[in-house]
Structures are given as structure tokens and as C-alpha cells.
C-alpha positions in Angstrom: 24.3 -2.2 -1.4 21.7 -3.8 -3.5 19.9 -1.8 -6.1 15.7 -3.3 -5.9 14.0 -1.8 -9.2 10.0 -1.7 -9.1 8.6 -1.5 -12.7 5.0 -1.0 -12.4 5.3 0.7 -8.5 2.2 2.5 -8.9 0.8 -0.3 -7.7 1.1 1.3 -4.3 -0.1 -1.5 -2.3 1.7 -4.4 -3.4 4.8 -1.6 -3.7 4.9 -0.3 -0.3 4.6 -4.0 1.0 7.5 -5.1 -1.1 9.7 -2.8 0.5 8.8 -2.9 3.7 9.4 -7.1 3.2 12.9 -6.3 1.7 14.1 -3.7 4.4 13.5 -5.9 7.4 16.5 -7.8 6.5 19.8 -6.6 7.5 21.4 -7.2 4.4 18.8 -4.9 2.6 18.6 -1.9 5.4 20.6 -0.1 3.1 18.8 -1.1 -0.2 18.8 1.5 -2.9 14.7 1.1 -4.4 14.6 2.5 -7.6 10.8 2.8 -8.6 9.9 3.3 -12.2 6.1 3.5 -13.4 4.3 5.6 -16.6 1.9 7.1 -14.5 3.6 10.1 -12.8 0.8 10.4 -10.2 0.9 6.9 -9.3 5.0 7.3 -9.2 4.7 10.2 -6.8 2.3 8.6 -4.3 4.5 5.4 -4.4 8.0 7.5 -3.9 5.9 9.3 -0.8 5.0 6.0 0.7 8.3 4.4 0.3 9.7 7.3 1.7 7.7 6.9 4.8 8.4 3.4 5.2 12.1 4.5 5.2 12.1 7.4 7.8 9.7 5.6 10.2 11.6 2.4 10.0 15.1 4.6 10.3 16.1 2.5 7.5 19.8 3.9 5.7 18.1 2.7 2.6 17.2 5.1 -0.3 14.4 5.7 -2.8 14.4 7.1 -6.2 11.7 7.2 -8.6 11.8 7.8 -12.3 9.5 7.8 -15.4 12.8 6.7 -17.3 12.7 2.7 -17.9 16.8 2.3 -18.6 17.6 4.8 -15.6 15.4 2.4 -12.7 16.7 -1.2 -14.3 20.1 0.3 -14.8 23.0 -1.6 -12.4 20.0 -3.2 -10.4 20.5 -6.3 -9.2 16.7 -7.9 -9.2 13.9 -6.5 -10.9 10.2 -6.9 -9.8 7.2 -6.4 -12.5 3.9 -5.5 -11.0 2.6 -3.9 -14.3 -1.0 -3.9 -15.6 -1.3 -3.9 -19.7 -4.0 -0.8 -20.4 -6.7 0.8 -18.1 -10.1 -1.2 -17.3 -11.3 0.0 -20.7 -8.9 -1.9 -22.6 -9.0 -5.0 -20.9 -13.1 -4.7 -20.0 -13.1 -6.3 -23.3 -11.3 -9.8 -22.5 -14.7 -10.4 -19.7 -17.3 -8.8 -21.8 -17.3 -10.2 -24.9 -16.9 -13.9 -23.8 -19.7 -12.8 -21.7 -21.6 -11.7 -25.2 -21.2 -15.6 -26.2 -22.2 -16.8 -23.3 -18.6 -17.4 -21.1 -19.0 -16.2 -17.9 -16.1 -15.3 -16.1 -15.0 -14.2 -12.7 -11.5 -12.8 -12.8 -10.0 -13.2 -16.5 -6.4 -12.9 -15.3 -5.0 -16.3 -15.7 -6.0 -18.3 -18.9 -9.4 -19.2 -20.7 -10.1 -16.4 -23.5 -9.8 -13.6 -20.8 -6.2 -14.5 -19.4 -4.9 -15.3 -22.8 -5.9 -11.6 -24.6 -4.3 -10.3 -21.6 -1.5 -12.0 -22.0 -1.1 -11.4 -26.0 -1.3 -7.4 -24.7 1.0 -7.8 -21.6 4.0 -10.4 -23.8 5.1 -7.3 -25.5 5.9 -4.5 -22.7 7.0 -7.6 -20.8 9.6 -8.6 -23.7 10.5 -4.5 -23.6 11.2 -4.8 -20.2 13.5 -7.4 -19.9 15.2 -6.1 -23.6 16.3 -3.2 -21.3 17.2 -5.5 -18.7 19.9 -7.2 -21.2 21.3 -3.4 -21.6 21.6 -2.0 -18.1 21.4 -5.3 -15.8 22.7 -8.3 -17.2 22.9 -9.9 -13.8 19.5 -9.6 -12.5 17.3 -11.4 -11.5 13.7 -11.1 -12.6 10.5 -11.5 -10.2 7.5 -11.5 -12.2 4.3 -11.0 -10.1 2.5 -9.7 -13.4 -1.0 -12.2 -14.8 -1.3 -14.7 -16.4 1.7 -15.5 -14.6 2.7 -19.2 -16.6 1.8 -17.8 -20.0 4.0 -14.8 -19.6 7.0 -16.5 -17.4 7.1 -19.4 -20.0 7.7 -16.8 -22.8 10.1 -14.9 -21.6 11.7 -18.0 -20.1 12.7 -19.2 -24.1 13.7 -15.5 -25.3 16.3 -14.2 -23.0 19.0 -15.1 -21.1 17.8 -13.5 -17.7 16.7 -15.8 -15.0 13.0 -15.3 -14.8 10.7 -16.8 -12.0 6.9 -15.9 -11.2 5.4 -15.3 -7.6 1.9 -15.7 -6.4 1.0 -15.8 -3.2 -1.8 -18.6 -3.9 0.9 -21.2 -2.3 1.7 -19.8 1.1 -1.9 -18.3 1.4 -3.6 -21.2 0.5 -1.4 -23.5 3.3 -2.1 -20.5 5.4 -5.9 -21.3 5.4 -5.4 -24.7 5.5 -3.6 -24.7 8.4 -6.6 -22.1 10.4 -9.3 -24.9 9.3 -7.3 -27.8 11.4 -6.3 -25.3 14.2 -2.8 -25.5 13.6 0.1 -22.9 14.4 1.7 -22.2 10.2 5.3 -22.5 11.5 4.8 -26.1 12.2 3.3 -26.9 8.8 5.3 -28.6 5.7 3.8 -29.4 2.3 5.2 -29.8 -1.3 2.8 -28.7 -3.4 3.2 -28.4 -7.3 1.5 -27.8 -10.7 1.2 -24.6 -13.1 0.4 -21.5 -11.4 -3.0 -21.1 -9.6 -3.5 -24.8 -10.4 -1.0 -26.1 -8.6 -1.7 -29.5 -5.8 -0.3 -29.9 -1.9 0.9 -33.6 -2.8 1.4 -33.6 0.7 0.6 -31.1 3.8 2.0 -31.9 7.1 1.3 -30.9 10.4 4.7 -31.4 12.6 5.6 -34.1 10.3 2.4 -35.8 10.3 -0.5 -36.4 7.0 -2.5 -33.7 7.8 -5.6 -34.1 5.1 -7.7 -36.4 7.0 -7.5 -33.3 9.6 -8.7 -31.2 6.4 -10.9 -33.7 5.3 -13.2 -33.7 8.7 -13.0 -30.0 8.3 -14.8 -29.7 5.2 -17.2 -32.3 5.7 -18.4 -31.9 8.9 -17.8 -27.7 9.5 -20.5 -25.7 7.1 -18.7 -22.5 7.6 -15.6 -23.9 6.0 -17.1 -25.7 3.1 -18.6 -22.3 2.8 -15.7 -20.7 2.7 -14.3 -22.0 -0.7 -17.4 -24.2 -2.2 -15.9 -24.9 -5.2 -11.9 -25.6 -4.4 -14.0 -27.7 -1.8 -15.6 -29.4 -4.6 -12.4 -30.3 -6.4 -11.0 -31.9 -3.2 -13.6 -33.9 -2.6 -13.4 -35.1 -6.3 -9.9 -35.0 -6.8 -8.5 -36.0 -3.6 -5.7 -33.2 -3.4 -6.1 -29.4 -2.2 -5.3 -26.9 -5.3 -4.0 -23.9 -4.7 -5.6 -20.0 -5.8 -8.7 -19.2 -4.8 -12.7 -21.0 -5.6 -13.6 -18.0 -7.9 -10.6 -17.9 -10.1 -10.5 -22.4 -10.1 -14.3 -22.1 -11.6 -13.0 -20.6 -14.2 -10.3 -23.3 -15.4 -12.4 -26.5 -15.4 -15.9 -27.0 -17.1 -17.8 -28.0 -13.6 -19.1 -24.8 -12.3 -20.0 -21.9 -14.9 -21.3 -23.7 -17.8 -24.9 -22.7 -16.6 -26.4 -19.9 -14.1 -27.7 -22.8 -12.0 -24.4 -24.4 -11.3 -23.0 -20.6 -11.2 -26.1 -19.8 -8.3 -25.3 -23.4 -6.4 -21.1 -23.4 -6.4 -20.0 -19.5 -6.9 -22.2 -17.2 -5.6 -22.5 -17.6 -1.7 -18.9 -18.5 -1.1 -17.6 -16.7 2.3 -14.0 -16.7 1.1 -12.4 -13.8 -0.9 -13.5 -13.5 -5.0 -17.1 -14.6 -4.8 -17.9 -16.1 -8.3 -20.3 -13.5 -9.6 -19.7 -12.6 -12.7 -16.7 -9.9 -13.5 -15.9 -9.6 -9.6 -12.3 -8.0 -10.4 -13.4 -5.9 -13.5 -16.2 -4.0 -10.9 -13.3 -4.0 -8.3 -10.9 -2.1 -10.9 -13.3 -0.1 -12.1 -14.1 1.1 -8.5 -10.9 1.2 -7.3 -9.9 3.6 -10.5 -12.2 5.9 -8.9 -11.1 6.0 -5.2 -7.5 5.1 -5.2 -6.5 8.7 -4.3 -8.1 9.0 -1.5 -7.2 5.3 0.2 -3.4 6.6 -0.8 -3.8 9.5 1.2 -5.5 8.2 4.0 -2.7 5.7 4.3 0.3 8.2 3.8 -1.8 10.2 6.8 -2.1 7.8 9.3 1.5 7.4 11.3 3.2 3.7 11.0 3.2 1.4 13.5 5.8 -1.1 14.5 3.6 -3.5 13.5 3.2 -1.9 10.3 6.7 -2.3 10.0 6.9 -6.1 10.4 7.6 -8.2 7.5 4.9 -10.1 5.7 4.8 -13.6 3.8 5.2 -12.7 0.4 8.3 -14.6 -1.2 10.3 -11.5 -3.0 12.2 -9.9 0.3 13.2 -13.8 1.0 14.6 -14.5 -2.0 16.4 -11.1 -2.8 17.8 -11.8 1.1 19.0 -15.3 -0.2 20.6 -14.0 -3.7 22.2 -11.2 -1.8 23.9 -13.8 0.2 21.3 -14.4 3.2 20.1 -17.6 4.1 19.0 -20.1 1.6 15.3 -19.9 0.9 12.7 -22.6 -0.7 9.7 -20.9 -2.4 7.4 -22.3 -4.7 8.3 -20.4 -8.2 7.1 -20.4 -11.9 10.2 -22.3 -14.3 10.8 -24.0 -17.1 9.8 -27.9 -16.8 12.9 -29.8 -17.2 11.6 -33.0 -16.1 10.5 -31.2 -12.8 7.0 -32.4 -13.1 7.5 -35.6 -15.8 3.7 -35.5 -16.4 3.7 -31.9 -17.3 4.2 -30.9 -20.9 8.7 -30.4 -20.9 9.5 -26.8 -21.3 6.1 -25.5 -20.6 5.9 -23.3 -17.0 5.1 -24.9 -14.4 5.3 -23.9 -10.4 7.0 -25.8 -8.2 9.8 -25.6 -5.0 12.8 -23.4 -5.9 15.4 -23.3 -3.6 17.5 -19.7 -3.7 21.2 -18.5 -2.8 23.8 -16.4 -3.7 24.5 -18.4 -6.8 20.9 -18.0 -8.0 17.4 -20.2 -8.3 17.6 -24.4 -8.2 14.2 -25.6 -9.3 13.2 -29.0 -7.4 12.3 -32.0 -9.0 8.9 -33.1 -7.5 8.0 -36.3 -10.1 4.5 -37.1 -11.6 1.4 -35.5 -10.4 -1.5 -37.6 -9.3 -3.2 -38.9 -12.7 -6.6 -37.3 -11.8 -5.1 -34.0 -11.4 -2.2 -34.3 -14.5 -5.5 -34.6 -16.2 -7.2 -31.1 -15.6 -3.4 -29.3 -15.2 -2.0 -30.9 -18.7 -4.7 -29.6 -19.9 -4.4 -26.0 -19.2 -0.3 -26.1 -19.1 -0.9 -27.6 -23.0 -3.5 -24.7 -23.6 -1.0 -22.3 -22.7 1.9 -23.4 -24.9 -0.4 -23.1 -27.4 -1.4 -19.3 -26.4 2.5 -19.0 -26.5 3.4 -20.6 -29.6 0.7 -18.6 -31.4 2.2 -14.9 -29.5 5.5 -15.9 -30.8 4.8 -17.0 -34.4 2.1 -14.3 -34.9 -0.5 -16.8 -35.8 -4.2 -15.9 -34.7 -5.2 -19.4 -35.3 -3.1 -20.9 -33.0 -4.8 -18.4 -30.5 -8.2 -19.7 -31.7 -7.3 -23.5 -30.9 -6.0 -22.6 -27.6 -9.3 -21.2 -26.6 -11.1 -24.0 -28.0 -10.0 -25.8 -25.5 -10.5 -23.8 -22.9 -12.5 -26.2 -20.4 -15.3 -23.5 -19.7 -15.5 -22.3 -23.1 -15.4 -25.5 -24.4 -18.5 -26.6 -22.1 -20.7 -23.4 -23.5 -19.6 -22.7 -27.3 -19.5 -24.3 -30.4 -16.5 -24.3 -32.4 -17.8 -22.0 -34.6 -18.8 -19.9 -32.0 -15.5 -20.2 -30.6 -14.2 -18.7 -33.6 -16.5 -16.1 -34.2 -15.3 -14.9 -30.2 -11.8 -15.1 -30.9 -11.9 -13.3 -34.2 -14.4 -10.1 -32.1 -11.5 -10.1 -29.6 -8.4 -10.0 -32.2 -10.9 -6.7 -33.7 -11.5 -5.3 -30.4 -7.5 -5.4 -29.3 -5.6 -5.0 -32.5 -4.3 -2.2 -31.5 -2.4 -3.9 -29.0 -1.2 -6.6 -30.6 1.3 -5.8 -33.4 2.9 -9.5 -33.4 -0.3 -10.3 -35.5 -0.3 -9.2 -38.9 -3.9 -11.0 -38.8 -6.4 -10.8 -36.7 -9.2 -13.5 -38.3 -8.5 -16.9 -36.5 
């Protein structure tokens, strides 16, 4: 019987999904899901929904839920992290005051000053975490689906000996769309695609064994709807000859093309059909409503009877790989590791996402090679960026941070260095509350 902890399951959604992933598996019917969050409201609606998952399904599996930390990680034997470092009004801050200097930023998860305050707040509960996980789970396995994914994989990766990967589902949901645009069925697609997280490149995509980019090519020159759909990851393939993965309105964040001024913002971000339109603080607005309404979508969904379609399992990579680890078939995902000459023009030791194959004896990155120059260019970049962000979090040095974010492609296009600093030094004010590894906060 495998014990599946959840820390962060108020995030009923991506919770409820999980698990409904995980029991379809006959090795995991009889799972024991151990769900652990700080908000006991959140905890509650969660438990419920699991619950119903179970009896619907007729699954032997159980659910417990706890406010206790040690009592959900303790004999588990993978641990998923779907937490979320302070409320809106904490981490308003990371998109408003770049906004102030004249950054303009979409989603502010990822990197860029946004993704790497988040990521100074969410190292430390992250580090608590898997602390706890050296006490009462020394087997497990981590699956961090927690933002900005490389930055915080890639320092928990060098500070404990529990195997840590990250998920996204960027990969299988970008190859998903790719394959729509060229009217192919998914199952006969293969790629190999590889990078840092939501910057990652499908050095190849196949349709039944065959190049399939002058397919996607033709799509996206001739078809306005689907140029339309993502204008600016469009953009970048058009430049850069390969397909990167994550979505148009987090990409114009990470290079300095598209938001440096409101007419290239208006021409690129704005009228994109695709999910995460590039207006300015789209996932801030989205949180912020969201905070508002979540009880009633919850209850509306715990309401409304499952279906056996409901039921059926989804793409996301977790329930495959805890299937593989718990001696299921071997599985190939596309994970955030350590670089150990996976990628050799990729910064060693930094994060970086590429195939993982899984099995009962645990995760075997892929090696993959060099990246095309044109795109090692822009993804060194950011990869380098964030070992910087890292370094600084685990030294407790604010200027580190501050030479990180200067250079930060977007920010770099808009500020001065001294303007830069001044930024950096309003965001190490706004947050030190948060970030005791900094005995300073002026950069």
C-alpha cells in the first residue's frame, strides 16, 4: 500500500486531479492519501472531494487529512508540493513594484524580479518541508509542482539527500497543441524536447516517426487563427527555428522582445486567443478573484455527481511516475534535475528539464547533448540568472540577488542599473519579513 502525501492540498483543483490520476492504476487503488495544508477550510473542502473521488470510483483507497506537517509526510513514500508562499497581498508586491519602475509583467511565477522574490519567500517553507521529509520519510520521493520551479528544484537539489524532481505540464500540453494544429492523433506523436523549465525546446517533434515542423511550420504561416493563438511563442519559432514550451504570456516575460514598450505589448500580447493573454498582471487579477469565489466553485463541484468520465485519468506526469516507482511500468517524463552533462551547453549543476525515465529503483535523467546555439543563447541566460538567484538565497547576499535581476532580459531592456537597484532594494523592504536568510536587505 502506498502512502501519497499532498502538502499544499488546498489547492483543490490540482488536488482532486492528482488523485483521481493516481487511483486509476491498479497498483494505487488502495493508496493511503494523506493531505496536509495550513488552511483548515481549504483542508476540509479537499478531504470532502477526495472522499468523493474515492466512493464514486469504489476505490479501497483511503484519505486522511491533517494540519500536522510530520503526521502527513510521516512513512509516505512520495510527496507532492502544490504550496503557494503568502496570500495575493504578499506576493502582489513581486508585479507591482516592477510595474512602479516600469517592468511590466504578466505572470511573475517563474524568474525576472517577480519569480525570483517568490522564490526567495517560497526556498524557506520548501527547505522546512523536505527537513521533515529527512525525519519521517527518508525514502521518498519528492514531486515539486510548486513556482519558479528551476530556482526552487535546483536548491533543494544541492541541500538534501531526497531525490527531488519538478513537474509542469508546459511539455505534454504544449506537444498537445502542437499536435491539434497539424491534425494529428497525440498517441502517435514523439518529441525530445529539453531546456530549463518553461523555456525548454522540441529538438525534434515527430508525427509516426516522421519531422513534423514543416507540418507546424505551414500551420503558423498560412492559418491566422493559429498564429493567433500564441503570437508571441509564434514569434520565437519563426526566429528561433525550434518550438518552446509554456505558454506566449509567461515566454514574453523571459526575453527582452515583447514588453519593453506598450506598443510592442499592444502588437504581440494583448490579442492572443490562447490561455494567459499578455495584459499586464493576468494571474495577480485571477488570484485575486479566485480568493473571492473559490467557495462557491468548491461546492458546486462537490454537488454535482461524478461521472465515469470524471473518473478517467488525465495527462499530468505524477500518477505515472508514482505507478512506475511503485513497481508499474517504466515511465519517461520530462522532469526538472540537476545538469550533469545532460545538456553540455547548459550551465553544470544548474536545473534544467529534460527526459527522466522512472522505475522501481527511482528517476534516470537522459542525456540529450547541446541545444541549438540560437536557443543555448536565450536559455543560458536565464539558467545562469537563476544560479545566481540561488547562490545569493543560500549565502544571504542581497547583492547577488540585485545582479541576478540585472540581467533579467526584460528588465534589463527597460531599467538602468541604478534603477535596477533602487527596485531590488524597494522589494528586499517590502518582503523582509519573509526572508530571514538576509541579514540585509540593501543590494
Amino acid at each position: 500500500m502506498a502512502k501519497i502525501a499532498f502538502i499544499g492540498a488546498g489547492s483543490l483543483g490540482f488536488t482532486s486531479e492528482l488523485v483521481r490520476d493516481i487511483l486509476t492504476f491498479p497498483l494505487l487503488r488502495d493508496a493511503q492519501i494523506s493531505l496536509m495544508d495550513i488552511n483548515a477550510e481549504r483542508l476540509d473542502f479537499a478531504r470532502t472531494a477526495v472522499t468523493k473521488i474515492i466512493t464514486e470510483g469504489h476505490y479501497p483507497a483511503t484519505v486522511s487529512a491533517t494540519l500536522d506537517r510530520a503526521e502527513a509526510l510521516r512513512g509516505a513514500n512520495v510527496v507532492l508540493t502544490t504550496i503557494l508562499s503568502g496570500s495575493t497581498e504578499v506576493w502582489r508586491h513581486d508585479i507591482e513594484i516592477p510595474k512602479k519602475y516600469g517592468v511590466d509583467i504578466n505572470v511573475g511565477d517563474t524568474r525576472g524580479p517577480s519569480g525570483i522574490f517568490r522564490f526567495l519567500r517560497t526556498i524557506n517553507p520548501m527547505l522546512e518541508i523536505v527537513r521533515d521529509m529527512e525525519k519521517y520519510c527518508p525514502s521518498a520521493i519528492l514531486l515539486n509542482y510548486t513556482n519558479p520551479m528551476a530556482m526552487l528544484c535546483g536548491a533543494l537539489q544541492r541541500q538534501t539527500f531526497i531525490p527531488v524532481t519538478g513537474l509542469c505540464h508546459s511539455v505534454q500540453g504544449t506537444a498537445m497543441m502542437l499536435a491539434n494544429w497539424i491534425g494529428a492523433p497525440y498517441e502517435q506523436i514523439t518529441y525530445t524536447c529539453a531546456g530549463i523549465n518553461h523555456m525548454a525546446w522540441y529538438l525534434d517533434y515527430k508525427w509516426n516517426g516522421v519531422d513534423a515542423y514543416p507540418l507546424i511550420h505551414q500551420a503558423i504561416t498560412s492559418r491566422p487563427e493559429v498564429y493567433n493563438e500564441e503570437i508571441v511563442r509564434n514569434e520565437m519559432y519563426l526566429a528561433l527555428g525550434k518550438y518552446v514550451t509554456e505558454s506566449s504570456g509567461h515566454n514574453s516575460e523571459y526575453n527582452p522582445w515583447f514588453r519593453k514598450r506598450p506598443d510592442l505589448i499592444e502588437k504581440y500580447c494583448i490579442h492572443g486567443t490562447g490561455w494567459n493573454p499578455g495584459e499586464y498582471a493576468y494571474i495577480l487579477k485571477e488570484y485575486q478573484h479566485t480568493e473571492q469565489t473559490w467557495k462557491e466553485g468548491v461546492r458546486v463541484r462537490l454537488d454535482k455527481p461524478l461521472t465515469s468520465q470524471d473518473l478517467q485519468r488525465g495527462q499530468e506526469y505524477a500518477a505515472y511516475i508514482i505507478n512506475a516507482l511503485m513497481g508499474g511500468e517504466v515511465f519517461v517524463f520530462n522532469g526538472n534535475v540537476t545538469n550533469t552533462n545532460l545538456v553540455t551547453n547548459l550551465p553544470q549543476g544548474a536545473c534544467v528539464e529534460v527526459p527522466v525515465a522512472v522505475d522501481k529503483n527511482g528517476l534516470r535523467p537522459i542525456h540529450v547533448g547541446a541545444l541549438p546555439a540560437e536557443c543555448a543563447l536565450l536559455t543560458g541566460l536565464s539558467s545562469g540568472i537563476e544560479e545566481l538567484a540561488i547562490q545569493g538565497s543560500l549565502q544571504g547576499d542581497p547583492t547577488l540577488i540585485y545582479r541576478a535581476i540585472a540581467h533579467d532580459p526584460l528588465t534589463s531592456a527597460v531599467l538602468s542599473l541604478a534603477e535596477i537597484r533602487a527596485m531590488t532594494n524597494e522589494l528586499f523592504a517590502q518582503h523582509k519579513d519573509y526572508l530571514p536568510q538576509f541579514k540585509s536587505h540593501i543590494a
